[in-house]
ZAMARGU-4260 file (C-alpha; in steps of 0.2 Angstrom, whole numbers, plus 5000, padded with zeros to 4 digits):
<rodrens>
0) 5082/5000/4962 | 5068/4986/4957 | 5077/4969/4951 | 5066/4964/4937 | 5060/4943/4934
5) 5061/4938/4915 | 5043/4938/4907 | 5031/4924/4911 | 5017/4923/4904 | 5013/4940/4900
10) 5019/4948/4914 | 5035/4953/4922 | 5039/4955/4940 | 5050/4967/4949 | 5055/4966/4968
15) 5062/4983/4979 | 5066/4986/4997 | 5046/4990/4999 | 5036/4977/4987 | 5035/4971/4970
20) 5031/4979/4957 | 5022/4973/4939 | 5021/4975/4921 | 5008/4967/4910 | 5010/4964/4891
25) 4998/4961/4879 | 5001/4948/4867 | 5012/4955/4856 | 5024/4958/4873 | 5020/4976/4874
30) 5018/4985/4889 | 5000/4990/4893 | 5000/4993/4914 | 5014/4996/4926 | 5008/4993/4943
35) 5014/4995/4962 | 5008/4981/4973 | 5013/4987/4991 | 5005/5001/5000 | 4990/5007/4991
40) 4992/4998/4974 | 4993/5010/4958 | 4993/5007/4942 | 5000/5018/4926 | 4997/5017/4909
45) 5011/5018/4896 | 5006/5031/4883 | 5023/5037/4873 | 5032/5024/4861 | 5046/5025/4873
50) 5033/5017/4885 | 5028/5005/4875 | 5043/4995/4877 | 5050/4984/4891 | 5065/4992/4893
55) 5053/5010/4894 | 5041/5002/4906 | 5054/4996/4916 | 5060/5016/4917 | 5044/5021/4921
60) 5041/5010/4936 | 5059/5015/4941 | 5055/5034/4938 | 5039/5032/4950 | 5047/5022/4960
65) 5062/5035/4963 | 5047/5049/4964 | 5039/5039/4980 | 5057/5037/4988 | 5061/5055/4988
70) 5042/5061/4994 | 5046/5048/5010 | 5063/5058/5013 | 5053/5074/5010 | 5039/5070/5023
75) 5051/5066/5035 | 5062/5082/5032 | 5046/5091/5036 | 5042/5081/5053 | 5060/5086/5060
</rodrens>
């Protein structure tokens, strides 16, 4: 689970067990890049309204973030 900062100027951090995580706004507060800042750093663009808001970047940095916890558990699955 990421714990989310409130927005400062135009961006909003999130922390997690691995790193932080980020969302930029554009002026009129809307989400236009989620990124991950630890590991290789990776960046996704919101495209669908849902996206577009806070709340829906949030998600979708939880989303990915779910996706790269369950690829680890995967890998080491493999290696046993």
């Amino acid at each position: 689970m990421i714990q989310w900062d409130p927005v400062k100027e135009r961006h909003v951090r999130g922390q997690c067990p691995d790193g932080e995580w980020w969302i930029r706004l554009d002026r009129n507060q809307v989400p236009i890049g989620v990124y991950k800042t630890f590991g290789e750093t990776e960046k996704w663009v919101p495209t669908g309204d849902e996206e577009r808001t806070l709340a829906g970047a949030k998600l979708l940095a939880e989303i990915q973030y779910g996706l790269l916890l369950e690829a680890r558990r995967l890998a080491k699955k493999e290696i046993k």
